[in-house]
C-alpha positions as CSV (number, residue, x, y, z in Angstrom):
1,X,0.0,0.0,0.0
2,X,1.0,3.8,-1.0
3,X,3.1,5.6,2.2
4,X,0.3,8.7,2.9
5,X,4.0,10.9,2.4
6,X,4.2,10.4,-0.7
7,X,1.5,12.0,-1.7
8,X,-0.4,14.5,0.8
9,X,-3.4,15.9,-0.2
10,X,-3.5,19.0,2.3
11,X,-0.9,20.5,1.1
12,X,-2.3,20.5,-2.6
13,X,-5.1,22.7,-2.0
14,X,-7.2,22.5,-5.0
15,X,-6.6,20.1,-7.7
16,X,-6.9,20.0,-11.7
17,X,-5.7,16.0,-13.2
18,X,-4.6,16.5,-16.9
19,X,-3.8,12.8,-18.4
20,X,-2.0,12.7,-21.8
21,X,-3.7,9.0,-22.0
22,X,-1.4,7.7,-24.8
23,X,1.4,8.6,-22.5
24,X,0.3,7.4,-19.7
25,X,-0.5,4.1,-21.5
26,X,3.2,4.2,-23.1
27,X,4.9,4.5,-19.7
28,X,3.2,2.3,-17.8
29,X,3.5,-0.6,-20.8
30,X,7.0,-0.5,-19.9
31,X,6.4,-1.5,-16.4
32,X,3.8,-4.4,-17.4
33,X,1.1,-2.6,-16.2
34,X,-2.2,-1.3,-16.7
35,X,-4.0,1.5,-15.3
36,X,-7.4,1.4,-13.8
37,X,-9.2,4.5,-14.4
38,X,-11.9,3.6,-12.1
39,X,-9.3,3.7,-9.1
40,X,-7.0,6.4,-10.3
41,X,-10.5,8.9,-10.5
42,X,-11.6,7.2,-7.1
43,X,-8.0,8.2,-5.9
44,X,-7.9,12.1,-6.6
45,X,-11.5,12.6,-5.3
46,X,-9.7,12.0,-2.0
47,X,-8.8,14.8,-2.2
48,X,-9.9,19.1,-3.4
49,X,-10.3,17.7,-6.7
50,X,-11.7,20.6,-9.3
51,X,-11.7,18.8,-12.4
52,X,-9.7,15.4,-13.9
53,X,-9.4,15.7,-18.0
54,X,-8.8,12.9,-20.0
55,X,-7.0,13.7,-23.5
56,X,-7.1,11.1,-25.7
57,X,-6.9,10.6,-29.2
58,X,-10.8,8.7,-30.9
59,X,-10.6,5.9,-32.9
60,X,-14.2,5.7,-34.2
61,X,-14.4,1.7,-32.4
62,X,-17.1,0.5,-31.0
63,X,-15.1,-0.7,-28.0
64,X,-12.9,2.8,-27.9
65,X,-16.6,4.9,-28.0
66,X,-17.9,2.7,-25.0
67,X,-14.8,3.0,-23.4
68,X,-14.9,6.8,-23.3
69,X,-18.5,6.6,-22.5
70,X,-17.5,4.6,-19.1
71,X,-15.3,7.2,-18.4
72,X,-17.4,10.2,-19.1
73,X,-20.0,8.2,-16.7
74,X,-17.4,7.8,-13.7
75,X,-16.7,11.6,-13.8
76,X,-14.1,12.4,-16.0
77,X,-14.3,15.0,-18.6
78,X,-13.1,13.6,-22.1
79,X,-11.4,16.0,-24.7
80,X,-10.6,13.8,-27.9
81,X,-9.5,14.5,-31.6
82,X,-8.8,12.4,-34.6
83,X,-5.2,10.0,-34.5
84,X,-3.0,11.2,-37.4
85,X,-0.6,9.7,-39.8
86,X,2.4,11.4,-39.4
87,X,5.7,9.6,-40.9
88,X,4.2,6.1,-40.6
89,X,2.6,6.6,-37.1
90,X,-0.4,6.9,-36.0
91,X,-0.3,9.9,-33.5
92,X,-2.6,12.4,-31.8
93,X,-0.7,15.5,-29.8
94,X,-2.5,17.0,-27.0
95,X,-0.1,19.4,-25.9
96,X,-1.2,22.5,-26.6
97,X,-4.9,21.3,-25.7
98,X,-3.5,20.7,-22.3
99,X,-1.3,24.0,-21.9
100,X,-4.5,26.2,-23.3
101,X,-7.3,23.9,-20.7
102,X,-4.7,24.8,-17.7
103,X,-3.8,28.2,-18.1
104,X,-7.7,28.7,-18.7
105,X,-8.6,27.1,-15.6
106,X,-5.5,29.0,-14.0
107,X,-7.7,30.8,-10.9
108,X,-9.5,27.8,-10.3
109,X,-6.6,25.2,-8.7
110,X,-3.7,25.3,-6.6
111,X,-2.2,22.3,-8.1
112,X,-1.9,21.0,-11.3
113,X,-1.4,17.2,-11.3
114,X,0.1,16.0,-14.6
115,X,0.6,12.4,-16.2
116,X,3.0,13.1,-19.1
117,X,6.7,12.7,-19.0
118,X,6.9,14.5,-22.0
119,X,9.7,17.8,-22.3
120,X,7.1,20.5,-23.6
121,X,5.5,20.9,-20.7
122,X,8.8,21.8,-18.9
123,X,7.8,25.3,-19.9
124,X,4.2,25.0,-18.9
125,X,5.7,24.5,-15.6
126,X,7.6,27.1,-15.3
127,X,4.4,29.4,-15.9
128,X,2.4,27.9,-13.7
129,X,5.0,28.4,-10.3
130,X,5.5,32.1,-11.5
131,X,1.9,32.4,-10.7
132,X,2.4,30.4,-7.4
133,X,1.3,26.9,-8.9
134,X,2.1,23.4,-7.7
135,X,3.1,20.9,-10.1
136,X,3.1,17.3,-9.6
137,X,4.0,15.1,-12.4
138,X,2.9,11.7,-12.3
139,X,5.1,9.3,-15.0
140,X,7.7,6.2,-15.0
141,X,11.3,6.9,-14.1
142,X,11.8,5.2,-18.1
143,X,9.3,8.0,-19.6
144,X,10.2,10.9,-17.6
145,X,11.9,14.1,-19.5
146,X,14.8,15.5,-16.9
147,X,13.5,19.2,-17.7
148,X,10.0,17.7,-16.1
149,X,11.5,16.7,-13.2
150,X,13.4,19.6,-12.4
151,X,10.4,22.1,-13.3
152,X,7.6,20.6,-11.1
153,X,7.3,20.9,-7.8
154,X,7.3,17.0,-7.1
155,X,7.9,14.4,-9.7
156,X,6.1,10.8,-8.9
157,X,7.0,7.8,-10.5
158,X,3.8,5.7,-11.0
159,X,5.1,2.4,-10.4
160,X,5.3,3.3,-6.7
161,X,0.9,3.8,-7.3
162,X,0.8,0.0,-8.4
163,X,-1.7,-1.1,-5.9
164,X,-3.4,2.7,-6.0
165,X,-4.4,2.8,-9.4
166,X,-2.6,0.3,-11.7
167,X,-3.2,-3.4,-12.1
């Protein structure tokens, strides 16, 4: 079970969750792992929670549509676009979707929890404490960009949240 130091919701105030899904998936693939959204939303409501956002590319499946359904259902808000085809992969970038949502929601949270490891939102970061943000970053110790880790306020790797929210 998690150590209640790790993470201490008190000292977080309010919370907004931003997931970059394909990353999240990505990172913790490499740790044979899964996550259970169902927990990991059960989780955060421990807590001030303002809003947990779900960014994830559609891919016009049944099973994907019923999928996002079940999530919209348990309380998460869904933004979704289209995968691309760029250079022989399939990809769908929600960075700037995820910089615009936070810095819109900017009076509303103390905190910003993030699961990305991904550099671009190094400077993100960096905007968010000069207006006396929090950020915690939530990704594996293999995914994690070192500019991420040194602009939040606490990095987590999500391996130590196995029996939290992964299975």
């Amino acid at each position: 079970m998690i150590k209640p130091q790790l993470l201490n919701f008190i000292h977080i105030g309010r919370m907004l969750v931003c997931i970059d899904v394909a990353n999240l998936e990505k990172s913790v693939k490499k740790i044979n792992q899964r996550v259970d959204y169902k927990k990991l939303i059960r989780f955060f409501r421990k807590g001030n929670l303002i809003d947990i956002i779900i960014y994830t590319a559609t891919f016009g499946t049944k099973p994907h549509n019923d999928f996002l359904a079940f999530l919209q259902r348990i309380g998460y808000k869904i933004v979704c676009k289209p995968e691309k085809q760029i250079d022989n992969r399939k990809k769908a970038n929600f960075d700037v979707e995820i910089a615009v949502d936070v810095m819109e929601l900017l009076p509303h949270f103390d905190s910003l929890i993030l699961f990305s490891g991904d550099s671009d939102f190094h400077y993100l970061n960096i905007k968010l404490k000069s207006f006396g943000k929090k950020i915690f970053v939530f990704s594996t110790r293999y995914s994690i960009s070192k500019e991420l880790i040194v602009s939040s306020t606490k990095y987590f790797d999500t391996k130590k949240f196995e029996d939290v929210f992964l299975k």
